[in-house]
C-alpha positions in Angstrom: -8.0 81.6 164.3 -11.1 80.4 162.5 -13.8 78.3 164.1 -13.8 75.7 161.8 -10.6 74.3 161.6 -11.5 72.8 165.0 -14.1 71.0 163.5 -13.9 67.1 162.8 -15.2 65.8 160.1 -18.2 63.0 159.8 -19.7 62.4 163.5 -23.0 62.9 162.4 -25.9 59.9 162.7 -26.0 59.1 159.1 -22.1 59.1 158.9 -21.9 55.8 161.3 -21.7 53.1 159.3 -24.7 51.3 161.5 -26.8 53.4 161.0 -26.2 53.8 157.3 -26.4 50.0 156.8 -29.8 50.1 159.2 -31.3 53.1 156.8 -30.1 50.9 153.2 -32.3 47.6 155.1 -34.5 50.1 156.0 -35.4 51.9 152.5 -35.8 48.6 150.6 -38.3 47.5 153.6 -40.3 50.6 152.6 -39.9 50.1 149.1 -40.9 46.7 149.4 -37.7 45.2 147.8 -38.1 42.8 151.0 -41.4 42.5 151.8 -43.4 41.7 155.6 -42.2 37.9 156.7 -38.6 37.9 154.6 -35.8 36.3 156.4 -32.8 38.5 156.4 -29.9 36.7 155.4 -27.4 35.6 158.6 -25.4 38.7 160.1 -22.0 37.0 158.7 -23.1 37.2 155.7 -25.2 40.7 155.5 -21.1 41.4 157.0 -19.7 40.2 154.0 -22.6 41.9 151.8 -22.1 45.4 152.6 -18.4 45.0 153.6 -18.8 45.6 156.8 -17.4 44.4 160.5 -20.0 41.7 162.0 -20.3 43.9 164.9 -21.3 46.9 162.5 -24.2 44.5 161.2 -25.3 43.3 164.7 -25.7 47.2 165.5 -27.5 48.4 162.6 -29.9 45.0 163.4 -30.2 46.2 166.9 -31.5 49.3 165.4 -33.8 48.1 162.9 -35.3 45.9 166.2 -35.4 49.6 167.5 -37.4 50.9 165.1 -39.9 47.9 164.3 -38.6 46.8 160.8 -37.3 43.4 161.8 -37.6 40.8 164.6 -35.7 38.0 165.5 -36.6 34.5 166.6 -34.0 32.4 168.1 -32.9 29.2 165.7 -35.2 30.5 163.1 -33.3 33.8 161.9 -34.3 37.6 161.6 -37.6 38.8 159.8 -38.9 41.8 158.1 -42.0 42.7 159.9 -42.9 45.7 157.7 -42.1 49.0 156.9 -43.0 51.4 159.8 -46.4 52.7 159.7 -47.0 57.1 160.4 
């Protein structure tokens, strides 16, 4: 019996949808498609954007928070802060 038939496929980080949402935000944060102090549009409709569950979206924002790209201010909405410095 081979050792790979028992292997699932995907599973990986950057096969979680979050996480691949999080890294597309991400890159055009870097790139400076959306520059220091853009609002994000609302969760429902980054959802609707990428095609996505909301929940998917509130993860891969949760990430993003993580990793210093964005911040969120209650009643105002969720802002680029800037790509992430080395």
């Amino acid at each position: 019996m081979a050792g790979n038939d028992l292997a699932a496929q995907g599973g990986r980080d950057e096969d979680l949808a979050y996480v691949a949402v999080a890294d597309d935000i991400a890159e055009r944060i870097a790139s400076g498609e959306l520059a220091p102090g853009t609002r994000l549009r609302s969760e429902r409709d980054l959802a609707e954007i990428y095609g996505r569950a909301y929940g998917t979206i509130r993860k891969a924002m949760a990430l993003l928070r993580e990793r210093g790209l964005i911040r969120t201010v209650h009643g105002r909405g969720t802002f680029v802060v800037g790509p992430a410095q080395d």
